[in-house]
DRENNUVO-293312 format. One record per residue (C-alpha): x, y negated, z negated; residue in one letter. Coordinates in pm, whole numbers, padded with zeros to 5 digits, always signed. Example, Ala and Ser with C-alpha at 12.3 -4.5 7.8 and 13.67 -1.06 7.14 Angstrom:
BEGIN
+01230+00450-00780a/+01367+00106-00714s/
//
This chain:
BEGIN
+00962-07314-03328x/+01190-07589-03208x/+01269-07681-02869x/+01667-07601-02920x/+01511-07235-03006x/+01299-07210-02699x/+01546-07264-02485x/+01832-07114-02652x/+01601-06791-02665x/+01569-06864-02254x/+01943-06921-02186x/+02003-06567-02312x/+01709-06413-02139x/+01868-06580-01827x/+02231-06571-01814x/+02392-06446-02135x/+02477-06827-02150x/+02661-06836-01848x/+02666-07131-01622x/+02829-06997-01356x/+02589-06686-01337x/+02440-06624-00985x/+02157-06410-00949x/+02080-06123-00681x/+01908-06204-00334x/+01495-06221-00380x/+01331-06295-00052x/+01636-06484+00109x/+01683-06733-00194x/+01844-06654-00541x/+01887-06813-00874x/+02217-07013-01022x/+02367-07122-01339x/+02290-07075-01710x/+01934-07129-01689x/+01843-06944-01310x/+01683-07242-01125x/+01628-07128-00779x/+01851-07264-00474x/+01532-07392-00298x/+01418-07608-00616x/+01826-07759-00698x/+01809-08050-00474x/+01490-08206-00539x/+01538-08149-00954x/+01874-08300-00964x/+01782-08581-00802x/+01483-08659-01021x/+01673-08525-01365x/+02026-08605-01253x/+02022-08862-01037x/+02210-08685-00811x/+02077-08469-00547x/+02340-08156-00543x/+02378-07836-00356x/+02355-07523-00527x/+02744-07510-00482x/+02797-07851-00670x/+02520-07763-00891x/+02678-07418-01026x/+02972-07620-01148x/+02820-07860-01297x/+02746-07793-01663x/+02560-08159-01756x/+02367-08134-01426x/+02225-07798-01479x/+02153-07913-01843x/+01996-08248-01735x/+01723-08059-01457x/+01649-07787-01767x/+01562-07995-02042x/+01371-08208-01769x/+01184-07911-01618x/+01142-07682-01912x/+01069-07960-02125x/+00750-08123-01926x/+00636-07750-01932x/+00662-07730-02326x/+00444-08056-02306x/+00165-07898-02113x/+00161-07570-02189x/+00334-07476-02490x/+00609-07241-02551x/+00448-06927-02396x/+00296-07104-02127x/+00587-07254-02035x/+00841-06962-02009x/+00581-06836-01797x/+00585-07106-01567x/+00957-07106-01579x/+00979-06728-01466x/+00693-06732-01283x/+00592-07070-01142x/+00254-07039-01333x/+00183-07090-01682x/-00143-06919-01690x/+00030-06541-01671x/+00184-06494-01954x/-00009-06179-02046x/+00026-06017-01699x/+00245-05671-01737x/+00256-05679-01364x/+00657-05616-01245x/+00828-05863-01065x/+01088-05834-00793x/+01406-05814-00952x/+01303-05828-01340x/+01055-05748-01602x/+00667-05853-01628x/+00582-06181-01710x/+00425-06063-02018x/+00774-05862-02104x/+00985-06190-02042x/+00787-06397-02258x/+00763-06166-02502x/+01125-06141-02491x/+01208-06501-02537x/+01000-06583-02774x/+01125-06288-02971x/+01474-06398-02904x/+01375-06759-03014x/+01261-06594-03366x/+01627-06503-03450x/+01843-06854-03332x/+01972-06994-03630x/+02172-07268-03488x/+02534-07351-03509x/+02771-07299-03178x/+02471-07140-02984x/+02271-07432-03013x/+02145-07631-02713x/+02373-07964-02835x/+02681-07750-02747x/+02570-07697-02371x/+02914-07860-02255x/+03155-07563-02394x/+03239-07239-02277x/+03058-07042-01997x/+03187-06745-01797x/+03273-06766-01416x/+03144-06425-01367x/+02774-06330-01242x/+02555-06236-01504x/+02227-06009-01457x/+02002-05980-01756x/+01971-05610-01894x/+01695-05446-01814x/+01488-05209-02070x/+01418-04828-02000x/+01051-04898-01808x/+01229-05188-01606x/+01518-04986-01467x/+01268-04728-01332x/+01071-04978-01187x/+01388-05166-01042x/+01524-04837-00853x/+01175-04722-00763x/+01183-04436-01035x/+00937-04175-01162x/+00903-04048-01472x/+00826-03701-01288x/+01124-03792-01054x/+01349-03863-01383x/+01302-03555-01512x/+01317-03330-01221x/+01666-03324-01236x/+01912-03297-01566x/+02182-03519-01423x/+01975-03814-01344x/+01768-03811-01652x/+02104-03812-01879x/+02263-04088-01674x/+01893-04273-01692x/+01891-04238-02114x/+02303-04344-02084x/+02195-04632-01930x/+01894-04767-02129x/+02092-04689-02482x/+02393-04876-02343x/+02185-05177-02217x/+02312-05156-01858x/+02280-05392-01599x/+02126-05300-01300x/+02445-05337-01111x/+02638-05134-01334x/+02319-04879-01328x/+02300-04900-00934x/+02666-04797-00915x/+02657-04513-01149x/+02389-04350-00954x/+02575-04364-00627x/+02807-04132-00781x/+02586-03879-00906x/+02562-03526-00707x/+02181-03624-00699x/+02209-03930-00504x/+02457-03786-00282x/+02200-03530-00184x/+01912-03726-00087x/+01821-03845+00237x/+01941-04185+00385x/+01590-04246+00407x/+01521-04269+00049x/+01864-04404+00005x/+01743-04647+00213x/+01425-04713-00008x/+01572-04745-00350x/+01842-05013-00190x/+01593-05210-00052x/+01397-05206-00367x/+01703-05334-00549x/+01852-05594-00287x/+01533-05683-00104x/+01239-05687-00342x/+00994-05879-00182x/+01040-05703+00177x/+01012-05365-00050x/+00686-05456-00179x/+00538-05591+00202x/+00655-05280+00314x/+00503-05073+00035x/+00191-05230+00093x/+00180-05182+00410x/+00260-04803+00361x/-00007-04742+00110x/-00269-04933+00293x/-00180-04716+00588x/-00192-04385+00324x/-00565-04485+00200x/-00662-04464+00562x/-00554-04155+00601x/-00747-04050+00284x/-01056-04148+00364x/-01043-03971+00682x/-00940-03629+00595x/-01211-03640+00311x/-01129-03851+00000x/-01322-04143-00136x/-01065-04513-00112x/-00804-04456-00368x/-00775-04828-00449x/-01025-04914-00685x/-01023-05290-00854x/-00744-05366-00602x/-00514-05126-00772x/-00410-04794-00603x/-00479-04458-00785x/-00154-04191-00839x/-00228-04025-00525x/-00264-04321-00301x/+00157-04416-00497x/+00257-04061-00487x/+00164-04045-00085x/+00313-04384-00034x/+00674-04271-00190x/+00664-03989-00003x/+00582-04142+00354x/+00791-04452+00268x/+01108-04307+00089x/+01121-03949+00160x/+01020-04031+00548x/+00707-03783+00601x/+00542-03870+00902x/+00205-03914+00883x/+00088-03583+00999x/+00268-03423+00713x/+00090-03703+00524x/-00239-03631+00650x/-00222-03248+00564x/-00079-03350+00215x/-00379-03519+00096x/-00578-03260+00312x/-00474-03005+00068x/-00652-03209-00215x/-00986-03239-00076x/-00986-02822-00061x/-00740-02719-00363x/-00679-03035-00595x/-00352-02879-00643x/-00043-03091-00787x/+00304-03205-00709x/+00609-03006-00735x/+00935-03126-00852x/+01325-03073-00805x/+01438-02679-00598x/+01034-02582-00669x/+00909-02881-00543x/+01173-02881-00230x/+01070-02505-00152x/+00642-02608-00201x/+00723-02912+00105x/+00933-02741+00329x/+00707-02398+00334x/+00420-02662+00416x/+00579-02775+00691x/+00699-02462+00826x/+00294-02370+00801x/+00149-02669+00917x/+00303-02652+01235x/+00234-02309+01272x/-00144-02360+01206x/-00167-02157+00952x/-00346-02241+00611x/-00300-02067+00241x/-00430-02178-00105x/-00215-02091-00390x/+00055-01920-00198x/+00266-02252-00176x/+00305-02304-00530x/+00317-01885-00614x/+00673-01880-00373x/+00804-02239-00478x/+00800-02072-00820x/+00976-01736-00660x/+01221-01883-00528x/+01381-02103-00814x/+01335-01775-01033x/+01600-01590-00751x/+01268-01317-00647x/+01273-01454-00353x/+01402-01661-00107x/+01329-01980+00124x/+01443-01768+00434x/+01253-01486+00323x/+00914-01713+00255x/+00956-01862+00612x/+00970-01563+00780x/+00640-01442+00609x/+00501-01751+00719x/+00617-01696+01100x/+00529-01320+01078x/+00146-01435+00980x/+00169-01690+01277x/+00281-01421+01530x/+00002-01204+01454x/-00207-01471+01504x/-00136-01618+01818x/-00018-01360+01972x/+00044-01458+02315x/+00342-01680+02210x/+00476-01369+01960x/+00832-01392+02089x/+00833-01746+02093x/+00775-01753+01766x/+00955-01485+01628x/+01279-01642+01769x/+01183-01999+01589x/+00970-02223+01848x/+00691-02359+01660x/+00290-02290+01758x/+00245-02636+01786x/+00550-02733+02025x/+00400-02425+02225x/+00080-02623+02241x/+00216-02961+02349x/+00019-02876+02713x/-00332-02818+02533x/-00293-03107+02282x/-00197-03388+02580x/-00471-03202+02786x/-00696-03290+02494x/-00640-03630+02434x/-00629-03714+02819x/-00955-03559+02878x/-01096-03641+02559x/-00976-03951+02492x/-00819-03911+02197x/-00518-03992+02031x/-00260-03727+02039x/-00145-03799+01658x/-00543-03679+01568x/-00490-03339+01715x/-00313-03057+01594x/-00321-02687+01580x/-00693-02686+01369x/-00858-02838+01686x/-01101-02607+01767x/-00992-02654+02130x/-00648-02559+02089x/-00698-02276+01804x/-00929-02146+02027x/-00677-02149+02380x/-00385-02062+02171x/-00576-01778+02004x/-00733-01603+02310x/-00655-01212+02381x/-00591-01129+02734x/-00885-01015+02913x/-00935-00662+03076x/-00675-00606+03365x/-00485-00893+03210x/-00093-00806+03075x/-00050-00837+02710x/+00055-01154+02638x/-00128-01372+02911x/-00232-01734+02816x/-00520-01963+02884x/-00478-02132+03222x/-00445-02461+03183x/-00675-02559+03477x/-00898-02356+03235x/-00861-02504+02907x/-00916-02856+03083x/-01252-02726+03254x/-01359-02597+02907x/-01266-02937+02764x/-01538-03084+03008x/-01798-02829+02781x/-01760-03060+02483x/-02079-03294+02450x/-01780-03568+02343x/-01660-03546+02691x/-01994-03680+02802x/-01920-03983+02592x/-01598-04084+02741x/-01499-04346+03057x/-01354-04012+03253x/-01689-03828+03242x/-01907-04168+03331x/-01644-04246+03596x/-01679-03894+03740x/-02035-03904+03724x/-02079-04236+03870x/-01853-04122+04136x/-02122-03818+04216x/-02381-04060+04234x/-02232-04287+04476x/-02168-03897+04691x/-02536-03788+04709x/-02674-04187+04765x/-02422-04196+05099x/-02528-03852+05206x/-02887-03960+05188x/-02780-04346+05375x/-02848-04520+05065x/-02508-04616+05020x/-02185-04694+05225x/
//
């Protein structure tokens, strides 16, 4: 391979041969001209290559600069670490990944560009392409390279189960990758698709930030799984990152508390449901139906098995309907706590009826309100209790009760209330006896 090759193969990667392409934001910085050199590294190459030191501005339109700080750049890399090595380096900043398949904000793996240049480099043949004819031509507009089928998905934050969950998107997704879209074309395609327009501006929100934002995305996607794999180990699962790499579940949960905005209860009971039933995720109307009807249970307290994915299935084949499948679900709840049966036949949910019990609970307890819920055996059991004899139908538990009760649980004894209160006592019966003022 010769060097005019290499980096013809690399100008088309880049730009398309453009020099006045201008790439999208990546962590506050972004890319210019026909080879991509980053804003941050312009003024301290063209000064060493050029003998100039220019501003991104000056450098965009300056053809012989941005050819001068290439061949100097790219071509110390060639030096040290041969072709592959050095397209690495040049996408990268380090030579040594060249085989990693790991994405990258805004673009392909490192493995996937390298492989792409050095494929490209196998068909130059010279002539008006070739790297002595860097002066001519060059667009004014901004290029983005075109991204391949897997890159796209990973660009807009894309499932494969996600893809094909709904006809419309998977067409436009197959129109895209056989017309070699750019992402920017891509991106505004799918803002005029009836499925974008009918998600939530929280995973709106997501697949922007993804696109526009990249590195944020990926601190914040961290942060959510980390977060996620907490929560699975303490309803029951073993750490779903194994060899620093997170397992389906732990990416699955992240999406769904990141970009589809479950809070972490709903989270919680999510993954709760695979330590008892292993059961899967639903997609499209089914899988819409299967998440709401959990909701709607979970804060009713009440727990089924297959029943969630038996009515998600009822309801996209018309037998029955979401309505309908709530109002089983509220029946059930009625029955069961049936002090607060009108309350929830007209829509209140069990567990904003047991907002008293649950702060009662983690005042006397000491223990965060976002750890109790309606499975407490403190609050199923007040919420639960039948009137006594002489009592009217209907009656709750006191909560001057329920509190006293509280003071029953052995964890009680371990708390600062229950050593302040008994330290208090103390001091009592020492100053009744004159051992203490």
């Amino acid at each position: 391979m010769s060097f005019d090759a290499f980096l013809w193969a690399l100008t088309q990667q880049e730009s398309g041969g453009n020099y006045r392409a201008v790439g999208v934001w990546v962590g506050g910085d972004r890319a210019y001209g026909r080879y991509q050199v980053m804003g941050a590294n312009i003024p301290s190459w063209t000064a060493k290559y050029y003998g100039k030191r220019l501003t991104p501005a000056q450098y965009l339109a300056n053809n012989a600069a941005q050819d001068a700080v290439v061949r100097g750049v790219l071509g110390g890399y060639v030096k040290k670490y041969g072709y592959r090595g050095a397209a690495s380096a040049w996408y990268s900043g380090n030579p040594n990944l060249h085989m990693s398949t790991r994405s990258q904000p805004g673009g392909p793996s490192i493995k996937g560009y390298v492989d792409s240049v050095m494929n490209r480099a196998g068909t130059y043949k010279g002539g008006s392409n070739a790297s002595t004819s860097y002066t001519s031509g060059g667009g004014t507009g901004a290029v983005t390279p075109k991204l391949s089928s897997a890159e796209l998905a990973e660009q807009y934050g894309l499932t494969s189960a996600l893809i094909n969950s709904s006809k419309e998107l998977k067409s436009l997704f197959n129109k895209a990758v056989a017309g070699s879209w750019s992402g920017q074309r891509f991106q505004a395609s799918l803002k005029n698709t009836k499925w974008w327009k009918s998600q939530s501006s929280t995973l709106r929100k997501y697949i922007t930030l993804k696109y526009t934002d990249p590195a944020t995305w990926k601190q914040n996607n961290s942060a959510a799984q980390a977060k996620v794999n907490a929560l699975a180990v303490q309803v029951g699962l073993a750490s779903q990152i194994t060899g620093g790499k997170p397992s389906k579940l732990l990416v699955e949960a992240a999406y769904r508390l990141s970009a589809l905005g479950w809070t972490e209860a709903r989270v919680k009971d999510w993954l709760g449901t695979r330590v008892a039933v292993h059961g899967g995720v639903m997609w499209g109307e089914a899988g819409a139906a299967f998440d709401k009807l959990h909701e709607v249970a979970y804060l009713n307290g009440m727990r089924y098995g297959k029943y969630f994915e038996q009515a998600a299935r009822g309801i996209v084949r018309g037998v029955t309907t979401l309505e309908t499948e709530e109002a089983k679900i509220r029946a059930a709840a009625a029955a069961r706590y049936s002090s607060y049966a009108e309350q929830i036949k007209a829509g209140q949910n069990v567990m904003d009826l047991a907002a008293p019990y649950i702060k009662a609970t983690s005042s006397i307890l000491e223990l965060a309100e976002t750890d109790i819920d309606l499975f407490n055996k403190h609050i199923a059991a007040a919420m639960t209790s039948k009137p006594k004899a002489g009592q009217a139908a209907g009656t709750q538990t006191p909560l001057w009760q329920f509190e006293n009760d509280l003071r029953n649980d052995p964890l009680w004894k371990k708390t600062n209330n229950a050593r302040e209160s008994m330290m208090t006592v103390a001091r009592q019966v020492a100053k009744d006896f004159g051992m203490a003022y």
